[in-house]
C-alpha distance (Angstrom), angle and dihedral (degrees) to the residues before:
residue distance angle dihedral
X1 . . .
X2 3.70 . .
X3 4.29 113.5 .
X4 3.48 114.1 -153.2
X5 4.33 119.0 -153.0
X6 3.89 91.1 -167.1
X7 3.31 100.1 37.7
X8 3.74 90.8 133.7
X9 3.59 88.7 47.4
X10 3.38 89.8 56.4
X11 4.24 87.1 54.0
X12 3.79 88.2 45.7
X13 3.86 95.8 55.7
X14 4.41 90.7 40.7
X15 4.13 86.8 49.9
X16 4.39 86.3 45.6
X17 3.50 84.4 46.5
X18 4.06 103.7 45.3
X19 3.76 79.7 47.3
X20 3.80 99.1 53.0
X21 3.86 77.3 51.6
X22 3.39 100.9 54.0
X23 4.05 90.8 46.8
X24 3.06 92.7 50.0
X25 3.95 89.6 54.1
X26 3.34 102.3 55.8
X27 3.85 115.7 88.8
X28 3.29 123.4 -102.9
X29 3.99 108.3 -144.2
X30 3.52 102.2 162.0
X31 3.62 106.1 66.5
X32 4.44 91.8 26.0
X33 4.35 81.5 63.1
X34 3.56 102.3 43.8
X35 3.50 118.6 96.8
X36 3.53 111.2 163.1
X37 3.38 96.4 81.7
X38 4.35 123.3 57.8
X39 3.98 89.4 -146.8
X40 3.79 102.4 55.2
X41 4.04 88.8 50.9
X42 3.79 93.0 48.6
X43 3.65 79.4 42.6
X44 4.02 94.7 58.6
X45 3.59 91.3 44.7
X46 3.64 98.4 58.1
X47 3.88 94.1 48.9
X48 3.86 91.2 42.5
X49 3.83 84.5 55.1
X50 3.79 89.0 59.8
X51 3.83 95.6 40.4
X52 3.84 88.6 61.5
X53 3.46 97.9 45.2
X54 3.69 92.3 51.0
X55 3.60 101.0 43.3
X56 4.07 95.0 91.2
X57 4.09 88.1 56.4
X58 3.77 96.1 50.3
X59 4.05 92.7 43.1
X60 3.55 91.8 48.9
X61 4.00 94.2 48.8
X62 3.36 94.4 47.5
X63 3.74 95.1 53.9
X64 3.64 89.9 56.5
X65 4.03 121.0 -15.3
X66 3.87 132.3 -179.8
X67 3.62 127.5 -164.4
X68 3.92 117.1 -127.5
X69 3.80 93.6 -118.9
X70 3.85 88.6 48.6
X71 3.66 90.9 58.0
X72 3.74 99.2 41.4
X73 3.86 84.0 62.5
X74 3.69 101.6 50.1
X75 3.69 90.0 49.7
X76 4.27 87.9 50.4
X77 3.93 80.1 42.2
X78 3.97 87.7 50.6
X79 4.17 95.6 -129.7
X80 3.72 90.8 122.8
X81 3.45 115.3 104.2
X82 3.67 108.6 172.2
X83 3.83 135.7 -7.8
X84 3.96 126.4 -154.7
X85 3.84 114.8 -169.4
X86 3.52 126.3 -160.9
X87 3.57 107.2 -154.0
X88 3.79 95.1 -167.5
X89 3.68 103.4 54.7
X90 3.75 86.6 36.3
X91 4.09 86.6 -120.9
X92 4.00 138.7 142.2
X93 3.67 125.5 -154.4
X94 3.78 104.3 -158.9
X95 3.76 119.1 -167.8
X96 4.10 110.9 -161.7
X97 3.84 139.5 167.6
X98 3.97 116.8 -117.3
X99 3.65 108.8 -161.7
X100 4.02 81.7 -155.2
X101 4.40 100.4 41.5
X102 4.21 90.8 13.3
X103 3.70 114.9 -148.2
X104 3.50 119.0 19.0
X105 3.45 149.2 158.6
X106 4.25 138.9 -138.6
X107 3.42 139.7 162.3
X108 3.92 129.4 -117.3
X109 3.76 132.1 -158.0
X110 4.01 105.4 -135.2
X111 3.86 117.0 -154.9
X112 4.33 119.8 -126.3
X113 4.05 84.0 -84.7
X114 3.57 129.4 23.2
X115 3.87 110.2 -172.2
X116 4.00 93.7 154.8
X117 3.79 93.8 54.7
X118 4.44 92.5 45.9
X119 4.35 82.7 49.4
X120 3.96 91.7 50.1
X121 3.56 94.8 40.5
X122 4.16 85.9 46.4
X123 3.97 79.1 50.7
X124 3.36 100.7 46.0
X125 4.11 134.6 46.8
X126 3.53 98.5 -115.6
X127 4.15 137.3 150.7
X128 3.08 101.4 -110.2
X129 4.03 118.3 -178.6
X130 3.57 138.8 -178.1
X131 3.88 113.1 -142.7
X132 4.26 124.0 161.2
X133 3.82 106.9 -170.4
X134 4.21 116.6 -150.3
X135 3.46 104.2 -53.1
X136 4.23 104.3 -142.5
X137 3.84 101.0 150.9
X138 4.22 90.3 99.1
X139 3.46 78.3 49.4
X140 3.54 106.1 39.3
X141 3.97 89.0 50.0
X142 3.88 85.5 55.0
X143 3.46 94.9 61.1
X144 3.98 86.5 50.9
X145 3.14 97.5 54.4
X146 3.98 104.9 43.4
X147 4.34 82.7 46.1
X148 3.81 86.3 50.4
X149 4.10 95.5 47.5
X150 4.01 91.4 45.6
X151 3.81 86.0 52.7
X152 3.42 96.8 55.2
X153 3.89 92.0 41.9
X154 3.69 94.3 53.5
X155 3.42 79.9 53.9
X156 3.45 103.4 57.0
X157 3.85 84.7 44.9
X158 3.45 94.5 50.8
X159 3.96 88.8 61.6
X160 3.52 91.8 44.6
X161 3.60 97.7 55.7
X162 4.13 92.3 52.9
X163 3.98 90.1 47.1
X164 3.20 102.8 48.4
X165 4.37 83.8 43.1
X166 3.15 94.8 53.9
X167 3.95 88.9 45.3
X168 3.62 84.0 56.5
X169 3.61 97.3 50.0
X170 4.09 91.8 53.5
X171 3.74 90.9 52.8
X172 4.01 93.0 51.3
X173 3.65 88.7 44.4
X174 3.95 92.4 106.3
X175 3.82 87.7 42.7
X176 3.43 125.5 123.2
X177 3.73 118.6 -92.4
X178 3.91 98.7 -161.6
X179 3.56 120.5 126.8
X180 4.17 104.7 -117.0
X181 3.70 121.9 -147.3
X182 3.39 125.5 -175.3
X183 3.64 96.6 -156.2
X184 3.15 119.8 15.3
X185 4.10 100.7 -111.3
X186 3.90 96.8 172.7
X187 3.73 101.2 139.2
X188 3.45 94.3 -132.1
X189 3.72 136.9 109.5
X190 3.61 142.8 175.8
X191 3.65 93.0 -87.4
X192 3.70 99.1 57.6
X193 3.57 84.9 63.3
X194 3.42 115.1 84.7
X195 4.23 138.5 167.7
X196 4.42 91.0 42.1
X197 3.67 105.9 78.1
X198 4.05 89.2 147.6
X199 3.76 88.9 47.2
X200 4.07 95.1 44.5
X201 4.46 88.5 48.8
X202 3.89 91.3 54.9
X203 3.82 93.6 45.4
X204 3.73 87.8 44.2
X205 3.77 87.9 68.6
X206 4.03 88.5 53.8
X207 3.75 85.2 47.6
X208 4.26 87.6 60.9
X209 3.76 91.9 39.3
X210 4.13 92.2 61.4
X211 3.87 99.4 41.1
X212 3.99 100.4 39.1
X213 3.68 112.0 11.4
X214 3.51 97.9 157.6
X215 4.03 92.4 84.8
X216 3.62 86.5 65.4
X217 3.57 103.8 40.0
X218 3.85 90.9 49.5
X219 3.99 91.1 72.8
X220 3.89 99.2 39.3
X221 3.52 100.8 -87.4
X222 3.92 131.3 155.2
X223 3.75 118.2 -144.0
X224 3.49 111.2 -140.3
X225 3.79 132.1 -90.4
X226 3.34 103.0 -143.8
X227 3.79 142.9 -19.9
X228 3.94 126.4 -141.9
X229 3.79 123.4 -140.5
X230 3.65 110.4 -145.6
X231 3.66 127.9 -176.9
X232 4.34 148.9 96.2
X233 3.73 113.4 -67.9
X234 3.55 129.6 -77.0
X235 3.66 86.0 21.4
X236 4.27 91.8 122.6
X237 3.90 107.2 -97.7
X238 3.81 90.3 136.2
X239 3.75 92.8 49.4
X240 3.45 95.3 44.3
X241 3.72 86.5 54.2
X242 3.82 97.1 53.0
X243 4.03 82.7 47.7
X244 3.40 94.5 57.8
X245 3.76 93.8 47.9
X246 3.90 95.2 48.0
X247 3.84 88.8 52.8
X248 3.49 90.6 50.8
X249 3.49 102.6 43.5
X250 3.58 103.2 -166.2
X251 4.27 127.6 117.8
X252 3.21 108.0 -45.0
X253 4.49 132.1 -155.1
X254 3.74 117.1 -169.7
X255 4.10 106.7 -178.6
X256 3.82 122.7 156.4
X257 3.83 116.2 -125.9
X258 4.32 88.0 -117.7
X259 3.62 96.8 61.8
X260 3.41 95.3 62.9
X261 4.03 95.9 61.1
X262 4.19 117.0 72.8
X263 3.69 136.4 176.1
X264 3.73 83.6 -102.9
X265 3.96 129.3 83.8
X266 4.04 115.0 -120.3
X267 3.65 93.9 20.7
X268 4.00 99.5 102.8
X269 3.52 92.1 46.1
X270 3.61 96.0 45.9
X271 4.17 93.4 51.0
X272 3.73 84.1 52.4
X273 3.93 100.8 55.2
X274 4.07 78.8 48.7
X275 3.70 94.4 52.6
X276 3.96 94.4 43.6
X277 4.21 89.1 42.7
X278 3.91 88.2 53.8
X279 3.77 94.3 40.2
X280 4.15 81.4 54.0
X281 3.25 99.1 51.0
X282 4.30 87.4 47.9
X283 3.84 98.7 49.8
X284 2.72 134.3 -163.9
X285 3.70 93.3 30.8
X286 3.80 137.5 131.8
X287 3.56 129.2 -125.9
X288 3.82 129.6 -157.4
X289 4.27 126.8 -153.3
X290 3.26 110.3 -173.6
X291 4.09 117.8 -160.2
X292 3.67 91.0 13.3
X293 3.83 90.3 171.9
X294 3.61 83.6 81.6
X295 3.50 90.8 74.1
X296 3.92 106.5 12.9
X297 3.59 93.8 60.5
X298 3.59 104.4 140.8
X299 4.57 114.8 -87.2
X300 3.26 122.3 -101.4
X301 3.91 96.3 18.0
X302 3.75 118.1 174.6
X303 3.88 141.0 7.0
X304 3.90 106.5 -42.6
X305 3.81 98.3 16.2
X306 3.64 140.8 -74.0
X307 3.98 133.2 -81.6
X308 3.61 109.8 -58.0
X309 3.77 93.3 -155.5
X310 3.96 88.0 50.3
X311 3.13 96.6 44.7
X312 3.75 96.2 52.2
X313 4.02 91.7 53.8
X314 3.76 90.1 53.1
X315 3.88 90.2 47.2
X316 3.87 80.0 54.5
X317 3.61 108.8 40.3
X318 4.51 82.6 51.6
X319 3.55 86.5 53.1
X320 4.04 95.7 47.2
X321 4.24 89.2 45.4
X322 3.74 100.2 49.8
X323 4.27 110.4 -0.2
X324 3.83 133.2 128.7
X325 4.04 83.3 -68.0
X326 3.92 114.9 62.8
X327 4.03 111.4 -146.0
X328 3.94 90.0 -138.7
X329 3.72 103.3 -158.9
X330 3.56 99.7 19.7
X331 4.34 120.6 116.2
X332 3.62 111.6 -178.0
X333 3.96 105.4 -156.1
X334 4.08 107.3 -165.7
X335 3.75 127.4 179.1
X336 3.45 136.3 -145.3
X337 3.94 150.6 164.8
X338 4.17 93.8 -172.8
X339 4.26 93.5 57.0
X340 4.20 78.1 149.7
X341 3.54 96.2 71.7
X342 3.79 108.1 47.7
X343 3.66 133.6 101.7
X344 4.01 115.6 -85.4
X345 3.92 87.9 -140.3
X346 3.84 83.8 64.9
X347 3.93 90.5 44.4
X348 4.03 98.5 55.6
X349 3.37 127.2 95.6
X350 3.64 124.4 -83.1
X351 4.09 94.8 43.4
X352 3.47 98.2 44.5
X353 3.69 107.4 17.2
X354 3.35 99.7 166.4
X355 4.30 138.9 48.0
X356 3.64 111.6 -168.3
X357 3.87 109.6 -177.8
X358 3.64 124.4 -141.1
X359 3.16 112.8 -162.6
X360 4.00 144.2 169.8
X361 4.12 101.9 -61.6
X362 3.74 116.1 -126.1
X363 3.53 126.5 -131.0
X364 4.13 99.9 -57.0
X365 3.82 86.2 40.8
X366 4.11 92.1 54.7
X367 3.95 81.6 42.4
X368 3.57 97.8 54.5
X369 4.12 90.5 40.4
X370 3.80 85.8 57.0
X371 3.97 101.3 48.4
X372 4.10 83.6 47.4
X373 4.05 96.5 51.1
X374 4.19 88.1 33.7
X375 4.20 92.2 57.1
X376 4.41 83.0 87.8
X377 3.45 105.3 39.2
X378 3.58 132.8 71.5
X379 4.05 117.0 -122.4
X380 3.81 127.0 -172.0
X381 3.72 120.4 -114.9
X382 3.29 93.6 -107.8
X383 3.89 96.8 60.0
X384 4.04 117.0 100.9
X385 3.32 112.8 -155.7
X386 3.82 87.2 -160.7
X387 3.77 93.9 56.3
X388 3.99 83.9 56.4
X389 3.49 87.4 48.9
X390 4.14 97.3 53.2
X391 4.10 94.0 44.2
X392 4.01 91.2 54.3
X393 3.72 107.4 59.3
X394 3.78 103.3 155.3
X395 3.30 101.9 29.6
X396 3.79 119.0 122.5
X397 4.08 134.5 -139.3
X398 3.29 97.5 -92.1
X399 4.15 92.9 48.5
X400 3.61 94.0 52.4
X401 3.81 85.8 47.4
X402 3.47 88.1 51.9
X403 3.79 102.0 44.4
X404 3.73 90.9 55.0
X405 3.50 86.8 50.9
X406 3.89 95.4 53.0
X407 4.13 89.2 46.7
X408 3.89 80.8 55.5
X409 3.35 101.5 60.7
X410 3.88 91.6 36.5
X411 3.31 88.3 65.0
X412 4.12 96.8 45.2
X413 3.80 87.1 49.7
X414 4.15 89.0 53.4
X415 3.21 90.5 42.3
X416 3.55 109.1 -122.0
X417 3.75 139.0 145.2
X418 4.07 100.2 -122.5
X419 3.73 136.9 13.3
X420 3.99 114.1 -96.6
X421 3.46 134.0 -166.7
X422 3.83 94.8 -94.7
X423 3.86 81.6 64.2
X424 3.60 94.3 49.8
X425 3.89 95.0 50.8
X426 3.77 91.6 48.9
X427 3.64 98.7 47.5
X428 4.30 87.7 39.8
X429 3.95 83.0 57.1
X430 4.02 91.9 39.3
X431 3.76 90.0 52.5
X432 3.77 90.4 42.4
X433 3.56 118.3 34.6
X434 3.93 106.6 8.8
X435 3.90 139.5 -83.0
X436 3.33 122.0 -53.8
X437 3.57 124.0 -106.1
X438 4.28 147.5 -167.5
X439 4.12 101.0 -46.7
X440 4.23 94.8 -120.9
X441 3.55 121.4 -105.0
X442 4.25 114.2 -106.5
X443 3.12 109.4 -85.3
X444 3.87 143.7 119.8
X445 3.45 94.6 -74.9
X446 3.70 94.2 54.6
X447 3.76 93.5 55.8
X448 3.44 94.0 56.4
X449 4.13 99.5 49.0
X450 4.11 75.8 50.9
X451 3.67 98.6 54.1
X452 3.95 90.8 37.8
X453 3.48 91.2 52.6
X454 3.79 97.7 47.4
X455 3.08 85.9 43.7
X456 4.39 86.0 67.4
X457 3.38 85.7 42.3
X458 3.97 103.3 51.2
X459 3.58 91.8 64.9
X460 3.74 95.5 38.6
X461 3.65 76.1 74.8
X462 3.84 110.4 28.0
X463 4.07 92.5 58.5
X464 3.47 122.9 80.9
X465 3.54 96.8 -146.0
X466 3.68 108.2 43.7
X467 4.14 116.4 90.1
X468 3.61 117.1 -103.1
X469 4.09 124.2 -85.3
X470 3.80 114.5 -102.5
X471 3.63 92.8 -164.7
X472 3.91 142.8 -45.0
X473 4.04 126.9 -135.6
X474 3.27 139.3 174.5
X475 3.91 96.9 -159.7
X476 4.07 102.7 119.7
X477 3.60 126.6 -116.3
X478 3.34 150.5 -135.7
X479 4.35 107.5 -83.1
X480 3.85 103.4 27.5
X481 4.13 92.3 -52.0
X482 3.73 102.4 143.5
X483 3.61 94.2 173.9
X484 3.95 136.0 -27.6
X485 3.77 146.0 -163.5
X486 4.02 119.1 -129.2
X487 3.79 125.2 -162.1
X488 3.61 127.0 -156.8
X489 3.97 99.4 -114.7
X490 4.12 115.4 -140.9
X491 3.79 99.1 -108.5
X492 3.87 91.6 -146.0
X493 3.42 93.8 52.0
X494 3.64 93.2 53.7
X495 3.84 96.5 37.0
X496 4.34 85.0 57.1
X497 3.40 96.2 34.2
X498 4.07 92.5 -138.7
X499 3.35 107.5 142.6
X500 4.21 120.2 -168.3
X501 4.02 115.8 -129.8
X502 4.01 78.9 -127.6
X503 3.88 93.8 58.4
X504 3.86 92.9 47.4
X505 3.91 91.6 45.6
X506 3.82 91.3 51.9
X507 4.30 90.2 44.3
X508 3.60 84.1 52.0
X509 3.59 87.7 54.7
X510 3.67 100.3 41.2
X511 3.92 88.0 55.5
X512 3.93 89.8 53.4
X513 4.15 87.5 48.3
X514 3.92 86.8 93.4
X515 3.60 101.3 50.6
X516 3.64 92.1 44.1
X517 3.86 88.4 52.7
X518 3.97 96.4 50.3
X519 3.94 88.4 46.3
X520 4.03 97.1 47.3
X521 3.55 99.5 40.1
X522 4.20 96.9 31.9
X523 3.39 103.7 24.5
X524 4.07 140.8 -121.7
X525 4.16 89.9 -61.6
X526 3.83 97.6 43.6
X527 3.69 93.6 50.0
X528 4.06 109.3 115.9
X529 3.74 151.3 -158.2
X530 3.46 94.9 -94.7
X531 4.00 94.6 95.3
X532 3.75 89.5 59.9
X533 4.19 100.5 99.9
X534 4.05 79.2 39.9
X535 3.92 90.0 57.3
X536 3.67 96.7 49.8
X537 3.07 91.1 59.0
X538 3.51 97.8 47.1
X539 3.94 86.1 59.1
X540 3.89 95.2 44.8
X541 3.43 92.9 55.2
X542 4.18 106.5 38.5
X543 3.92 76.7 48.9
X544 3.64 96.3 59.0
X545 4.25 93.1 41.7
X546 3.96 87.9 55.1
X547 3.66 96.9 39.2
X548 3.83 110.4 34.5
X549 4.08 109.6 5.3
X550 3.78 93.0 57.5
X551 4.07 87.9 -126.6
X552 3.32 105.0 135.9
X553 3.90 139.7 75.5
X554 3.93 88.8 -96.5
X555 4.02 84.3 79.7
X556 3.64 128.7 -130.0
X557 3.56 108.3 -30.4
X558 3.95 137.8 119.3
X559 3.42 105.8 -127.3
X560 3.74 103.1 175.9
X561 4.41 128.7 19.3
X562 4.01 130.9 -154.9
X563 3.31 109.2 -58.6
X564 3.94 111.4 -111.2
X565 3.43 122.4 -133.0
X566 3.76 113.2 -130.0
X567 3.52 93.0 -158.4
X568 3.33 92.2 69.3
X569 3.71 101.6 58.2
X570 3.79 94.1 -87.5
X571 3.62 94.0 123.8
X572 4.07 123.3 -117.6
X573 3.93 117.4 -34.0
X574 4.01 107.9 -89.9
X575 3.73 128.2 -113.6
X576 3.71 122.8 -101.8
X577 3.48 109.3 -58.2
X578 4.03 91.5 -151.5
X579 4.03 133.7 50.1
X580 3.70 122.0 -110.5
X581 3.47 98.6 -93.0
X582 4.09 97.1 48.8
X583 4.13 84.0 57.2
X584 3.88 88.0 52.1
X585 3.69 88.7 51.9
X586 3.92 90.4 48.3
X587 3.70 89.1 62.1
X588 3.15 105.8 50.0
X589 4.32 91.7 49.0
X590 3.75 83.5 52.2
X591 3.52 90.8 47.2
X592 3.81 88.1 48.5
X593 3.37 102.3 51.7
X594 3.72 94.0 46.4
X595 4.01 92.1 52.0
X596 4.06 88.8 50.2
X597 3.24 95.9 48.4
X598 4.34 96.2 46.0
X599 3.78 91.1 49.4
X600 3.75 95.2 43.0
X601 4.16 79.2 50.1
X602 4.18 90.9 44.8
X603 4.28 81.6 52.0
X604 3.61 104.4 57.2
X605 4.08 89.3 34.2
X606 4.11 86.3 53.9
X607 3.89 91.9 39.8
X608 3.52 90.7 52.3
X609 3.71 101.6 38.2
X610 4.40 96.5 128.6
X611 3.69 83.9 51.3
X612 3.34 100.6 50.9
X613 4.12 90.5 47.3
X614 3.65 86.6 56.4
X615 3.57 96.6 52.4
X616 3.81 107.3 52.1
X617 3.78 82.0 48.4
X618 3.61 82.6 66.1
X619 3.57 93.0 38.5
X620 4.20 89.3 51.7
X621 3.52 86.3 56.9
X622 3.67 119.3 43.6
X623 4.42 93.9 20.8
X624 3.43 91.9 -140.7
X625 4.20 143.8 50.8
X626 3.22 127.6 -163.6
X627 4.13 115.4 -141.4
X628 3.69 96.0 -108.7
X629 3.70 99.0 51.3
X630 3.77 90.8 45.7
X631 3.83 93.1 54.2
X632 3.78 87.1 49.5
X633 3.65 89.1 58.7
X634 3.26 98.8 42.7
X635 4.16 86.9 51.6
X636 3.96 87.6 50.8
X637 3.35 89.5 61.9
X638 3.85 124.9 114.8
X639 3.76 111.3 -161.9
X640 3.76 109.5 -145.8
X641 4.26 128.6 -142.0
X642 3.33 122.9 -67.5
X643 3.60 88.8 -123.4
X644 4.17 93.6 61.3
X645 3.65 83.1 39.8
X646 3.55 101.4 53.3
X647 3.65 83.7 52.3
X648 3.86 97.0 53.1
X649 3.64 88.8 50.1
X650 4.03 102.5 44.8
X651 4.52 74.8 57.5
């Protein structure tokens, strides 16, 4: 028997070792998920490096364990049968008899030196083998360490990568934002441009300059610096642009006029000596600003000065067009809808030598738009492209794009196989006027849009100079609309713009057809707001026929101008340009006109009271008439005495 002195030392250092163990098992989250700090990672790895190497110990000893005084006993008590150490892991596997379980087997942690254990076994006949399993924890910590020094060097890379980035981005500040093209691969041409044949000949001459510009040169002459397109929006300055540089096909730099102005001073200016040095160096080659009102506006705009930083780049991009150093080869095409507001340095010749306007297209224009936008989409034989063309006279490119667009998905949400015209009337009013809404239940207020409207539409047809009525509804719109009146506009008269004294007399009238409805048929009291929009414009445009047009009995003389805007350089708003007396007199010819024209409107309405009965009835019923069926109504009508209608109307 071998007698132990420190046997309960021996317990005391097995219990501190099970519980360095157990510590050691237990995961440590804390420091493995922080990563603000370098230490607690490194930190994580090294204990995670001793967590795997111990894990084989602690699942073998808690599958089966033995303490070390247990198994000194059973070998004194001569259970043991055989004992298998692994030197390595600094484990025993102990095979013993149980007279209770029989044979069994348990594990034992072993200390750095076990002279109790070699004395018992000496004691004792027992097995006793020497067996060192694979050894991988030199390896094993290896493989730790490299992960753990590749993690910190990808971080170190990581930050280098976003300073020296952001480095880069603060030297190419001042660089040129413009997108660069080598050829110009637009995918557009001349002839998928369609409604601005004037604007397409003068930018066929630029078109000759860039590819052979040696049959100008060899008789003297200049080809131009730059070229302005002017016109309304939506109108196809941009397109025509991206035309002009797919015809050419030479380098082509598309920049908008807003990228060149930053919250910083020097910046603009700096992006346009880039832009002009790469155009250089790319010659001949064409370069495109769109919106350059946004940095042409004209210098020293509004009370207390302009924009400094603005101002610089425009100083700049002047200098650049038409300096001490010509930019042979260069054209600058720039487009804009606001030509009024920029600088007239930018305007003279020998920057911008050229001003092609792009305006609304006429009839063949809106044609040709249509046949372009129509080549995708799949019509019904019944819809005219022409007749789309003649009801949409001021309507731009991008409108008549649009509206075919709207029809389109009109006809996808009914669930049809190809747009019809009921699809082109509702997206020509949805464009126009507003969306359509819930039809209104009958009611009182109902009968009053009706008669109002009709009312508009009575004397679209009763006056010889007013243009015909498209149709009249009294299905409510989109923005307050509860029903409207449209007339067919002459397209020459809006293409010129000349408007007869006759034709504004009888719009005046038209507008006042509502009012005069409500009040004849309602009475003074039930008259409502619903006039107001129609007033206002009543006033705007008696104003402008005693104060500009000359059409008044004041005579011919313009007694008032555009107003200017002094924020945009035009200096401070002038005085009155008449006396006291002269704006008395205004009044009271804009008073007159609107009074002749309302009781001239009250007339008719009152004259044709049966008929206008008749046709809300008509109205009530179907919510909406078309033009033609309303002027066959009206024809079918059979005015009666004046006796039988005095009668009707004293009722």
């Amino acid at each position: 028997m071998v007698r132990f002195k420190d046997t309960a030392t021996a317990k005391v250092n097995v219990n501190m070792k099970s519980s360095w163990i157990n510590r050691l098992g237990q995961p440590v989250k804390s420091s493995a998920m922080s990563k603000k700090h370098l230490w607690r990672i490194l930190g994580g790895w090294v204990i995670s490096q001793s967590i795997l190497l111990g894990t084989p110990a602690l699942a073998n000893r808690d599958s089966g364990s033995m303490s070390y005084t247990d198994l000194l006993q059973k070998i004194e008590a001569g259970q043991v049968i055989r004992i298998q150490e692994d030197p390595s892991r600094q484990l025993a596997k102990v095979t013993f008899t149980d007279e209770a379980n029989g044979q069994q087997i348990r594990y034992v942690a072993l200390f750095d030196h076990n002279p109790e254990l070699m004395a018992a076994l000496r004691a004792n006949p027992v097995d006793y083998e020497v067996r060192p399993s694979a050894d991988n924890s030199v390896a094993m910590g290896l493989v730790v360490n490299v992960l753990v020094i590749v993690a910190v060097l990808a971080f170190l890379l990581m930050i280098l990568r976003r300073s020296s980035q952001s480095s880069g981005n603060a030297m190419n500040f001042g660089k040129s934002k413009a997108r660069f093209q080598m050829e110009a691969k637009t995918g557009i041409l001349f002839d998928d441009v369609a409604g601005i044949e004037e604007a397409k000949e003068e930018l066929q001459e630029v078109v000759t300059f860039l590819k052979s510009p040696e049959k100008f040169t060899a008789i003297g002459a200049k080809i131009p610096r730059g070229v302005l397109l002017v016109g309304p929006p939506g109108t196809g300055k941009t397109l025509l642009a991206k035309a002009v540089a797919g015809e050419a096909g030479v380098p082509f730099f598309s920049i908008s006029g807003s990228e060149f102005v930053e919250m910083f001073v020097g910046v603009g200016a700096s992006r346009v000596r880039d832009l002009f040095k790469k155009a250089k160096d790319n010659s001949p080659c064409l370069i495109f600003i769109d919106e350059i009102d946004a940095v042409g506006r004209q210098r020293g705009a509004g009370i207390g000065g302009g924009n400094d930083e603005r101002e610089q780049t425009l100083n700049q991009l002047l200098t650049e067009m038409d300096g001490f150093e010509g930019n042979p080869g260069i054209i600058v095409i720039a487009a804009t809808n606001r030509p009024d507001v920029l600088d007239t340095a930018l305007l003279r010749p020998g920057r911008f030598d050229r001003q092609v306007i792009v305006d609304l297209p006429g009839y063949n224009g809106r044609l040709g738009i249509l046949q372009v936008h129509a080549r995708n989409k799949k019509l019904a034989d019944d819809v005219s492209l022409e007749a789309i063309a003649r009801r949409t006279p001021g309507l731009a490119g991008a409108d008549l794009a649009n509206l075919l667009n709207e029809a389109a998905i009109l006809t996808a949400r009914r669930r049809k196989e190809a747009i019809t015209l009921l699809e082109i009337d509702d997206a020509i009013d949805r464009i126009t006027i507003g969306l359509a809404l819930t039809p209104l239940l009958d009611s009182k207020k109902k009968r009053l849009i009706a008669y109002h409207e009709v009312g508009h539409a009575l004397l679209m047809t009763l006056l010889k100079n007013s243009d015909p009525l498209n149709k009249v509804t009294i299905i409510p719109r989109s923005g307050g609309i509860g029903g409207f009146a449209q007339q067919m506009f002459n397209e020459d008269m809006v293409d010129s713009g000349l408007y007869t004294r006759a034709w504004l007399i009888d719009q005046i009238t038209i507008a006042l057809g509502g009012r005069a409805a409500e009040q004849e048929v309602f009475g003074e009291a039930e008259v409502t707001i619903g006039a107001s929009n129609d007033i206002q414009m009543v006033s705007n445009l008696a104003r402008e026929m005693v104060t500009r047009y000359g059409m008044s009995d004041l005579g011919l003389v313009a007694l008032e101008s555009p107003g200017e805007q002094v924020f945009l350089g035009r200096g401070f708003p002038s005085q009155s340009e008449y006396s006291e007396e002269v704006a008395t007199k205004i009044d009271h010819q804009i008073r007159a006109i609107a009074f002749r024209c309302y009781d001239q409107a009250c007339r008719l309405i009152r004259q044709h009271r049966v008929l206008l009965d008749q046709l809300v009835e008509v109205l009530l019923e179907k919510e909406t008439i078309e033009g033609d069926e309303f002027r066959r109504l009206v024809s079918e009508y059979t005015p009666l005495p004046e006796k039988q209608m005095a009668i009707i109307l004293n009722k």
